[in-house]
NUKOLMAR-454311 format. One record per residue (C-alpha): chain; residue in three letters; residue number from 0; x, y, z. Coordinates in steps of 0.25 Angstrom, whole numbers, plus 5000, padded with zeros to 4 digits. Each point is the difference from the previous one (the first is absolute). Example, Ala and Ser with C-alpha at 12.3 -4.5 7.8 and 13.67 -1.06 7.14 Angstrom:
BEGIN
<chain=A	res=ALA	n=0	px=5049	py=4982	pz=5031>
<chain=A	res=SER	n=1	px=5006	py=5014	pz=4998>
This chain:
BEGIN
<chain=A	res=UNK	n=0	px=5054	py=4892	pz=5002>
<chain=A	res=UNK	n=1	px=5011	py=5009	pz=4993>
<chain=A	res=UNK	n=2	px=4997	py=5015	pz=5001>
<chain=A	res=UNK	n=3	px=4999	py=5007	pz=4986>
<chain=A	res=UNK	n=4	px=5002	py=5014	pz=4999>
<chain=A	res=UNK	n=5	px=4987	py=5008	pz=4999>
<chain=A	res=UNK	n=6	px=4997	py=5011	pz=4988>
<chain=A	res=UNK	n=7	px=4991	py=5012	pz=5006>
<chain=A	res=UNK	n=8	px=4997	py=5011	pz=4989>
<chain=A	res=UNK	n=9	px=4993	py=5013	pz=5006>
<chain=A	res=UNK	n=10	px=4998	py=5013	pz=4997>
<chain=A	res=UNK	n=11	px=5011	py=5014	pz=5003>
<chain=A	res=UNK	n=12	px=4997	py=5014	pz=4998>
<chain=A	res=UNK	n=13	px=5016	py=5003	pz=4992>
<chain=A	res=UNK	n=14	px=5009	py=4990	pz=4996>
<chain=A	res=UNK	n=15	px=5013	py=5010	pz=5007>
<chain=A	res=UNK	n=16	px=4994	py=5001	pz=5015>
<chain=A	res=UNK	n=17	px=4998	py=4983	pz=4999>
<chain=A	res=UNK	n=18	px=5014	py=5000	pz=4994>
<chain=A	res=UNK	n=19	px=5006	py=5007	pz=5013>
<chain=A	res=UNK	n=20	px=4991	py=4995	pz=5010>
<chain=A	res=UNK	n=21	px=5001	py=4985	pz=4997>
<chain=A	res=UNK	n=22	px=5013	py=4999	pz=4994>
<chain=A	res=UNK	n=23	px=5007	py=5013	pz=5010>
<chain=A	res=UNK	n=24	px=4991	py=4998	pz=5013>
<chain=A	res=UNK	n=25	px=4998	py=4985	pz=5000>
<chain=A	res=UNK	n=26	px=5013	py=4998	pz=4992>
<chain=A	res=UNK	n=27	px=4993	py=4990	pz=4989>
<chain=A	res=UNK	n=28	px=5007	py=4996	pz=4989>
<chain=A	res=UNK	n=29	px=4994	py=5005	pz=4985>
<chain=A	res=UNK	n=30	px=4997	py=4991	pz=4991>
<chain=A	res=UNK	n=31	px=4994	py=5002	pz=4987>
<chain=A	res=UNK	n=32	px=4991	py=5012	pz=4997>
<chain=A	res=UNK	n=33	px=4992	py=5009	pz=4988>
<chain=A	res=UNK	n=34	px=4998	py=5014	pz=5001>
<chain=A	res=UNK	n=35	px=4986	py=4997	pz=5006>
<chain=A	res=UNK	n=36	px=5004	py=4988	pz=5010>
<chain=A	res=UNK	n=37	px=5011	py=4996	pz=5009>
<chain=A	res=UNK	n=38	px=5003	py=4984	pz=5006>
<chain=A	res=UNK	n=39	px=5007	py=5001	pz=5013>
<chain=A	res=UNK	n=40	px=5007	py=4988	pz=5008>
<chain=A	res=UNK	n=41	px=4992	py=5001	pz=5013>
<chain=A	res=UNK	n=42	px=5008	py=4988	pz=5008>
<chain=A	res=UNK	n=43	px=5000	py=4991	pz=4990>
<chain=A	res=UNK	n=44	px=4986	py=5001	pz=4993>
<chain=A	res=UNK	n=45	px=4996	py=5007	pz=4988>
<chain=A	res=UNK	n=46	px=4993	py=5016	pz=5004>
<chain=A	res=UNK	n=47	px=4996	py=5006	pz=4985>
<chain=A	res=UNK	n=48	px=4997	py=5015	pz=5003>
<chain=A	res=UNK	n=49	px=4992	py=5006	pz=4988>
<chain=A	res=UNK	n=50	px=4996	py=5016	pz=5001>
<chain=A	res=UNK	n=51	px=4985	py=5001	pz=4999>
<chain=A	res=UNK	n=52	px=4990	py=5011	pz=5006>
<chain=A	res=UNK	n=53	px=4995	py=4992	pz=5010>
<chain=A	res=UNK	n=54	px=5005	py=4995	pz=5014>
<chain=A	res=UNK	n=55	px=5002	py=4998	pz=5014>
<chain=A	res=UNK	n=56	px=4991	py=4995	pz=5012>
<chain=A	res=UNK	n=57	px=4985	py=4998	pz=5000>
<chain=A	res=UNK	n=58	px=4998	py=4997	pz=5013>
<chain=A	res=UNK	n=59	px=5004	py=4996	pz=5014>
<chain=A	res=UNK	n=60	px=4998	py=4988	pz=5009>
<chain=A	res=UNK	n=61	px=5003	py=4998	pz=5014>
<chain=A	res=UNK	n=62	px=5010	py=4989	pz=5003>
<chain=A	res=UNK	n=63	px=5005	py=4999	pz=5015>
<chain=A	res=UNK	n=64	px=4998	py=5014	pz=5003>
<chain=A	res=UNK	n=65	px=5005	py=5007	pz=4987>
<chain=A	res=UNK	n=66	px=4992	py=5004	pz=4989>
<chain=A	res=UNK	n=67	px=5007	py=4992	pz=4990>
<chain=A	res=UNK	n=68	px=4998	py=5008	pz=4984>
<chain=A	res=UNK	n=69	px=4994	py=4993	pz=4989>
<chain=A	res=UNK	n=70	px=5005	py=4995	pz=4990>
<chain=A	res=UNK	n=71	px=5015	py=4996	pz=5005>
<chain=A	res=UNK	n=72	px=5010	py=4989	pz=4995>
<chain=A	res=UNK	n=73	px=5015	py=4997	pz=5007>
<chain=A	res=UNK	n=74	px=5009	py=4990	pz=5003>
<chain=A	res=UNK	n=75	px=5000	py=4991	pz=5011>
<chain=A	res=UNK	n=76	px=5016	py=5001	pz=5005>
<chain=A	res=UNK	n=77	px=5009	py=4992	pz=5009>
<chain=A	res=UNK	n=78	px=4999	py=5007	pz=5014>
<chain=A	res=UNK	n=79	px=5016	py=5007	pz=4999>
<chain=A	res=UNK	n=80	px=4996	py=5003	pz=4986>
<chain=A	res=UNK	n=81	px=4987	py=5008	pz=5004>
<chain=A	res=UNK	n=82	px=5007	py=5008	pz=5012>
<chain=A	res=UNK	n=83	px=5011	py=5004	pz=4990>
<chain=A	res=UNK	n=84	px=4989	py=5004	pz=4989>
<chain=A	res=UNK	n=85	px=4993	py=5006	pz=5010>
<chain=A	res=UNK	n=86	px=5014	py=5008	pz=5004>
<chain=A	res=UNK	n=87	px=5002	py=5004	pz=4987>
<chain=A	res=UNK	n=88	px=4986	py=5006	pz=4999>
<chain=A	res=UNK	n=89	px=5002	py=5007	pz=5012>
<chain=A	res=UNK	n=90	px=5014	py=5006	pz=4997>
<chain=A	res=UNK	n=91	px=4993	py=5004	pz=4985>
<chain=A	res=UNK	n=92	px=4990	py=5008	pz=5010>
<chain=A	res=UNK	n=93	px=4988	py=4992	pz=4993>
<chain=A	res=UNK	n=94	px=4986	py=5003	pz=5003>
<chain=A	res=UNK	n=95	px=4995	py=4989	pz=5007>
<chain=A	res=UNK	n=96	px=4984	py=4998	pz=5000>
<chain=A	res=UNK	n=97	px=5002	py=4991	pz=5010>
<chain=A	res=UNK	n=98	px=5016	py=5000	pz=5006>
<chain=A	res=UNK	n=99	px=5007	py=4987	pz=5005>
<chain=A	res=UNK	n=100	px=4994	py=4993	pz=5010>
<chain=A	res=UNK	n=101	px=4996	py=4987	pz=5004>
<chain=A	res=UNK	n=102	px=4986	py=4995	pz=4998>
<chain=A	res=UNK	n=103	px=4992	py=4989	pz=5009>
<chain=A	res=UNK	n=104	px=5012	py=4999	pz=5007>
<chain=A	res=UNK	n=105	px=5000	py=4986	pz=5008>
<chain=A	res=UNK	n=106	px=4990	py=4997	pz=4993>
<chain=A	res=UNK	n=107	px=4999	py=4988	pz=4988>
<chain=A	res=UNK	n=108	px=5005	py=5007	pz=4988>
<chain=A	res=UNK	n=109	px=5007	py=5011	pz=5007>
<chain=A	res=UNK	n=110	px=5008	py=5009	pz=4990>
<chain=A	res=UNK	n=111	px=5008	py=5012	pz=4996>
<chain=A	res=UNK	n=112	px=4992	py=5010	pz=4992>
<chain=A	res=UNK	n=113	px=5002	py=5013	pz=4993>
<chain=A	res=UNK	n=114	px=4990	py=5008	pz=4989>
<chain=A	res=UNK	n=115	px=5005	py=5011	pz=4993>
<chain=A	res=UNK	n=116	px=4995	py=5007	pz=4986>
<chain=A	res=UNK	n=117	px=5010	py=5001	pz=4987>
<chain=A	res=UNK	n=118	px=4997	py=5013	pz=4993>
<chain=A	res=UNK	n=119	px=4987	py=4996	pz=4993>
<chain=A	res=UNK	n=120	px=4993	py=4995	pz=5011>
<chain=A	res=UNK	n=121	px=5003	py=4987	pz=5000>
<chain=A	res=UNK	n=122	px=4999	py=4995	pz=5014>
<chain=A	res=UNK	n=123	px=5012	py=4987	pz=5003>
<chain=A	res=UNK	n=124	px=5000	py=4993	pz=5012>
<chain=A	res=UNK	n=125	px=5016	py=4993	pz=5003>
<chain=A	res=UNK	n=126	px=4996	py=4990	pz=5012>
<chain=A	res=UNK	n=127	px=5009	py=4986	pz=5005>
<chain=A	res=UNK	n=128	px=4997	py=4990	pz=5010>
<chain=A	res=UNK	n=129	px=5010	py=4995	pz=5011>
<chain=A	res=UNK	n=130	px=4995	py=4987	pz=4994>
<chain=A	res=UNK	n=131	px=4997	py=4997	pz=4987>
<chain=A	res=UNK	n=132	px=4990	py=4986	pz=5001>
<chain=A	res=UNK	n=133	px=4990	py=5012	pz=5009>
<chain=A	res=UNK	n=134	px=4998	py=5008	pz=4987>
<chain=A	res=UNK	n=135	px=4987	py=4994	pz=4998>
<chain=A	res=UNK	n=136	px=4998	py=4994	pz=5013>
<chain=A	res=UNK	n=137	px=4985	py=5001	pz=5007>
Protein backbone atom coordinates (compact mmCIF):
# COMPACT_ATOMS: atom_id res chain seq x y z
CA UNK A 1 0.00 0.00 0.00
CA UNK A 2 1.47 3.70 -0.78
CA UNK A 3 1.22 6.12 2.15
CA UNK A 4 -1.15 9.24 1.41
CA UNK A 5 -0.72 12.24 3.22
CA UNK A 6 -3.51 12.64 6.03
CA UNK A 7 -5.56 16.04 6.37
CA UNK A 8 -6.36 16.76 10.38
CA UNK A 9 -8.59 19.97 11.04
CA UNK A 10 -8.75 20.83 14.69
CA UNK A 11 -9.64 23.70 16.74
CA UNK A 12 -6.84 26.84 18.18
CA UNK A 13 -7.56 29.41 20.35
CA UNK A 14 -5.64 32.50 17.80
CA UNK A 15 -4.28 31.97 14.51
CA UNK A 16 -0.61 34.28 15.72
CA UNK A 17 0.38 31.82 18.58
CA UNK A 18 -0.33 28.63 16.15
CA UNK A 19 1.52 30.54 13.61
CA UNK A 20 4.87 30.83 15.78
CA UNK A 21 4.45 27.57 17.46
CA UNK A 22 4.00 25.26 14.66
CA UNK A 23 5.72 27.22 12.00
CA UNK A 24 8.70 28.92 14.67
CA UNK A 25 8.85 26.02 17.25
CA UNK A 26 8.26 22.92 15.25
CA UNK A 27 9.61 24.81 11.95
CA UNK A 28 6.36 23.81 9.64
CA UNK A 29 6.29 25.23 6.53
CA UNK A 30 2.91 27.56 5.85
CA UNK A 31 0.76 26.84 3.39
CA UNK A 32 -2.27 28.49 2.65
CA UNK A 33 -4.45 30.30 5.36
CA UNK A 34 -7.84 32.98 5.93
CA UNK A 35 -7.86 35.28 8.63
CA UNK A 36 -9.82 32.62 10.65
CA UNK A 37 -7.53 29.25 9.67
CA UNK A 38 -4.24 28.33 8.96
CA UNK A 39 -2.75 24.90 6.87
CA UNK A 40 0.66 23.77 8.06
CA UNK A 41 3.10 21.09 6.36
CA UNK A 42 3.49 18.74 9.46
CA UNK A 43 6.04 16.06 7.82
CA UNK A 44 4.39 15.90 4.89
CA UNK A 45 0.68 15.71 5.76
CA UNK A 46 -1.89 18.45 5.46
CA UNK A 47 -2.56 20.09 9.53
CA UNK A 48 -5.51 22.73 8.88
CA UNK A 49 -5.49 24.92 12.15
CA UNK A 50 -8.87 26.98 12.36
CA UNK A 51 -9.39 29.55 15.46
CA UNK A 52 -12.49 28.56 17.30
CA UNK A 53 -13.43 28.89 21.25
CA UNK A 54 -12.88 25.41 21.88
CA UNK A 55 -9.78 23.08 22.51
CA UNK A 56 -7.41 21.02 24.03
CA UNK A 57 -7.32 17.66 26.09
CA UNK A 58 -10.52 15.84 27.50
CA UNK A 59 -8.92 13.38 29.31
CA UNK A 60 -6.16 11.07 30.08
CA UNK A 61 -5.22 7.37 29.63
CA UNK A 62 -2.46 5.31 30.93
CA UNK A 63 -0.22 3.73 28.50
CA UNK A 64 3.00 1.92 29.86
CA UNK A 65 3.26 4.23 32.75
CA UNK A 66 2.26 7.61 31.35
CA UNK A 67 -0.85 9.23 31.45
CA UNK A 68 -1.06 9.78 27.93
CA UNK A 69 -3.72 13.18 27.10
CA UNK A 70 -6.86 12.69 25.02
CA UNK A 71 -7.40 13.76 22.23
CA UNK A 72 -3.50 13.67 20.49
CA UNK A 73 -2.42 13.21 16.85
CA UNK A 74 1.37 13.02 15.48
CA UNK A 75 3.58 11.58 13.16
CA UNK A 76 5.24 8.36 13.22
CA UNK A 77 9.17 9.47 12.19
CA UNK A 78 12.13 7.50 11.24
CA UNK A 79 14.18 6.83 14.50
CA UNK A 80 17.23 9.63 13.54
CA UNK A 81 14.38 11.70 12.48
CA UNK A 82 12.56 11.49 16.00
CA UNK A 83 15.93 12.03 18.10
CA UNK A 84 16.60 15.33 16.02
CA UNK A 85 12.84 16.40 16.33
CA UNK A 86 12.94 15.53 19.90
CA UNK A 87 16.55 17.79 19.89
CA UNK A 88 14.90 20.59 18.56
CA UNK A 89 12.16 20.54 20.98
CA UNK A 90 14.38 20.22 23.69
CA UNK A 91 16.84 23.12 22.55
CA UNK A 92 12.97 25.42 21.88
CA UNK A 93 12.65 24.54 25.70
CA UNK A 94 9.22 22.97 25.02
CA UNK A 95 6.86 21.78 27.67
CA UNK A 96 6.73 18.31 27.35
CA UNK A 97 3.53 16.35 28.89
CA UNK A 98 5.45 13.67 28.56
CA UNK A 99 9.54 14.17 27.67
CA UNK A 100 11.48 11.88 25.38
CA UNK A 101 11.70 8.52 26.40
CA UNK A 102 11.39 5.14 25.27
CA UNK A 103 8.43 3.21 25.93
CA UNK A 104 7.85 -0.76 26.46
CA UNK A 105 11.49 -0.94 25.74
CA UNK A 106 12.45 -4.65 24.68
CA UNK A 107 9.22 -5.20 24.26
CA UNK A 108 7.19 -5.97 20.74
CA UNK A 109 6.31 -2.39 19.56
CA UNK A 110 9.06 -0.67 21.49
CA UNK A 111 9.17 3.08 20.53
CA UNK A 112 10.41 6.55 21.02
CA UNK A 113 7.64 9.04 22.40
CA UNK A 114 7.08 12.35 23.36
CA UNK A 115 3.51 14.59 24.17
CA UNK A 116 3.55 18.07 24.54
CA UNK A 117 0.73 20.78 24.08
CA UNK A 118 0.65 23.68 21.30
CA UNK A 119 -0.80 26.79 22.76
CA UNK A 120 -4.60 25.94 22.58
CA UNK A 121 -4.22 22.75 24.16
CA UNK A 122 -3.92 20.60 21.78
CA UNK A 123 -1.93 17.64 23.01
CA UNK A 124 0.59 15.86 20.00
CA UNK A 125 2.38 12.93 20.60
CA UNK A 126 5.91 12.64 17.98
CA UNK A 127 6.90 8.70 18.41
CA UNK A 128 9.37 6.31 15.78
CA UNK A 129 10.06 2.81 15.97
CA UNK A 130 13.76 1.28 15.64
CA UNK A 131 11.59 -0.89 13.18
CA UNK A 132 8.93 0.11 11.09
CA UNK A 133 6.98 -3.58 10.13
CA UNK A 134 6.46 -3.43 14.63
CA UNK A 135 4.35 -0.51 14.26
CA UNK A 136 1.24 -2.44 14.43
CA UNK A 137 2.64 -5.57 15.66
CA UNK A 138 0.86 -7.60 18.66
Amino acid sequence: MTLRPFHLALSVRDIESTREFYGGILGCEEGRSAETWVDFDLFGHQLSLHALATSGVTGRNAVDGDAVPIPHFGVVLEWTQWHTFAERLVERQVDFVIPPRIRFEGLPGEQATLFFLDPSGNALEFKSFRDDTSIFRQ
